[in-house]
N, C-alpha and C positions, 0 to 999 in steps of 0.2 A: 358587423360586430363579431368579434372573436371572442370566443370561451376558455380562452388559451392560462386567459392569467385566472378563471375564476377557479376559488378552491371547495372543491364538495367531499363531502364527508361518505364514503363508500361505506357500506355493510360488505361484509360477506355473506356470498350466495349459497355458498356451501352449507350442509347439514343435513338436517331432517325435512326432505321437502313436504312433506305430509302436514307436520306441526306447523312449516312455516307458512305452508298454506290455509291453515285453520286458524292464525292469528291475521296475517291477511282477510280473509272472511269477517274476523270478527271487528277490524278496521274500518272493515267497509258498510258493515251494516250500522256502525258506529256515527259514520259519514254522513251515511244516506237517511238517518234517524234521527229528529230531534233527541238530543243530548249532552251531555257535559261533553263528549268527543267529536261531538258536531259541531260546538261552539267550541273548543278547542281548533277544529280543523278551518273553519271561519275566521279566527283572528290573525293565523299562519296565513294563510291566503290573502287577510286586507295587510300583512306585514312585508308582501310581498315575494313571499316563498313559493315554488312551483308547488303545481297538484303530487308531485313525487315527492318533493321536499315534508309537503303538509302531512302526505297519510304514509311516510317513514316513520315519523314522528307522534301519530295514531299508531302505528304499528309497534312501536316503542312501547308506547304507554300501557297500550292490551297485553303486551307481554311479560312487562313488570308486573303489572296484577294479574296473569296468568300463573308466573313462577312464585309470585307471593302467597295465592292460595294454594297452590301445592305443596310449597314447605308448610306453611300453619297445616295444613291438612294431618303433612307427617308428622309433624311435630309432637301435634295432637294426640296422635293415633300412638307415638312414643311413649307419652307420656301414659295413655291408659294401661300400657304393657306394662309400663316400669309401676305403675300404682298398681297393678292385678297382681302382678309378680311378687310384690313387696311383703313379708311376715306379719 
C-alpha cells in the first residue's frame, strides 16, 4: 500500500524550539492524564487517525489556550495601565 496519493496537513518545524517543546510536553501530559485532552486524543484514535495525527492536534489545542491566556493576560494588564493612567 502506497502513501503516495494520501494528503497530510504539514506544520512547520521552524520557530521557537523551546516553546515548541513546552506545548509538546503539555500535549503529552495531557494524553497520558485522564482528561478532556485525553478524551479528545481517544476519539481521534477510534476515528482512525495516527498517534501523530491525534497529538498534532492535542498540540493544537494546548497552544490555542496557550496564546489565549497570554493575550487576556496583556490585555489585562493594559487595561490596568490605561485605568491607573487615566485623570
Amino acid at each position: 500500500m502506497s502513501s503516495g496519493d494520501a494528503v497530510r496537513h504539514r506544520l512547520s518545524r521552524s520557530g521557537d524550539r523551546q516553546l515548541n517543546n513546552a506545548v509538546h510536553l503539555a500535549a503529552h501530559v495531557q494524553r497520558c492524564n485522564p482528561s478532556p485532552g485525553q478524551d479528545d486524543y481517544l476519539r481521534k484514535i477510534a476515528e482512525g487517525k495516527t498517534n501523530e495525527e491525534a497529538m498534532r492536534g492535542l498540540k493544537r489545542q494546548a497552544a490555542k489556550v496557550i496564546y489565549r491566556r497570554l493575550t487576556d493576560d496583556t490585555n489585562r494588564l493594559l487595561a490596568t495601565q490605561v485605568t491607573a493612567a487615566a485623570p
